[in-house]
C-alpha positions, 0 to 999 in steps of 0.5 A: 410602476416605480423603481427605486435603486437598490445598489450602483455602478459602483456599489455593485463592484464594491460587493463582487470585490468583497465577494471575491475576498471572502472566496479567498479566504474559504478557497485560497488557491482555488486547485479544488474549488469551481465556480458554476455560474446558473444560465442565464444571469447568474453567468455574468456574476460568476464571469465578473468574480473570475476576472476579479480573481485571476486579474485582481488577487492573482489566483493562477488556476480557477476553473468557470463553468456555466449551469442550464437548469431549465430541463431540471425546474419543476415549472418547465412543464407548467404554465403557458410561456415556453421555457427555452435552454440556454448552453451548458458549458462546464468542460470539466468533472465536479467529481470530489470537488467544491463547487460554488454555485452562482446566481444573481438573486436568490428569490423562492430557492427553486433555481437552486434546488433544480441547480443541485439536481442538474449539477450531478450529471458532472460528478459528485460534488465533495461539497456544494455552496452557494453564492448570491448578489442579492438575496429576497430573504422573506421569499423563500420557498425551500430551506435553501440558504446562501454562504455569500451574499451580496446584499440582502433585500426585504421586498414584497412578493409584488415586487421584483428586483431587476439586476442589469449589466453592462455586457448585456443592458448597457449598464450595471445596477439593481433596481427593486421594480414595483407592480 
């Protein structure tokens, strides 16, 4: 089993800054936009765009929620692993507002669809987009398309990209892994 780097340390803060400007611009200051980072990887991407925004452009009022989808996958029920929750925390309603949904890696389009279901239960969005740091754009299984990406990747479907952080594996990069 081989890996190949796909984005550094270094690479990867180049992408969440150019991230981060393009929200900017299509948000500016943020009074009716929401980020909600999908559990459980999707919250370190969402967590790091935050900082950059309040710590690096000034954005005064920005509001991070973290989404669990588990309970709304179409695999829960499926297969032998047992699939286990993670914490909801979005300590406020979605209702008319635009939320920005955040995952790591967009692969079937799955998680998102089952995002766009479980995000209902905190109101009705005025308008839903989609952010990713590493889009599998010949995976796809639904029509499901994101507005920001980081990086595109063309990987075979027995190939798996694995993204690591710092908070939680002692570095930050993204590697395609193959089987």
């Amino acid at each position: 089993m081989g890996q190949k780097v796909l984005l550094s340390s270094k690479e990867i803060n180049i992408i969440l800054h150019r991230l981060a400007c393009q929200l900017l611009e299509n948000h500016l200051d943020f009074k009716n936009t929401v980020l909600i980072g999908l559990q459980p990887r999707g919250t370190y991407v969402a967590q790091r765009l935050y900082k950059i925004l309040k710590e690096e452009y000034g954005v005064k009022h920005i509001e991070i929620g973290f989404l669990d989808i588990t309970f709304y996958r179409d695999d829960f029920r499926r297969g032998d692993k047992t699939l286990s929750a993670t914490e909801t925390t979005i300590d406020f309603l979605v209702e008319d507002k635009k939320v920005v949904l955040i995952d790591d890696v967009l692969y079937t389009g799955r998680s998102i669809r089952a995002a766009l279901t479980a995000i209902q239960s905190f109101g009705r969005p005025s308008e839903i987009e989609l952010l990713t740091l590493i889009d599998r754009r010949f995976s796809r299984h639904l029509p499901i398309q994101p507005n920001y990406r980081g990086r595109q990747v063309d990987a075979i479907n027995d190939e798996k990209v694995k993204v690591l952080w710092q908070e939680n594996d002692g570095e930050d990069a993204i590697y395609l892994v193959g089987r």
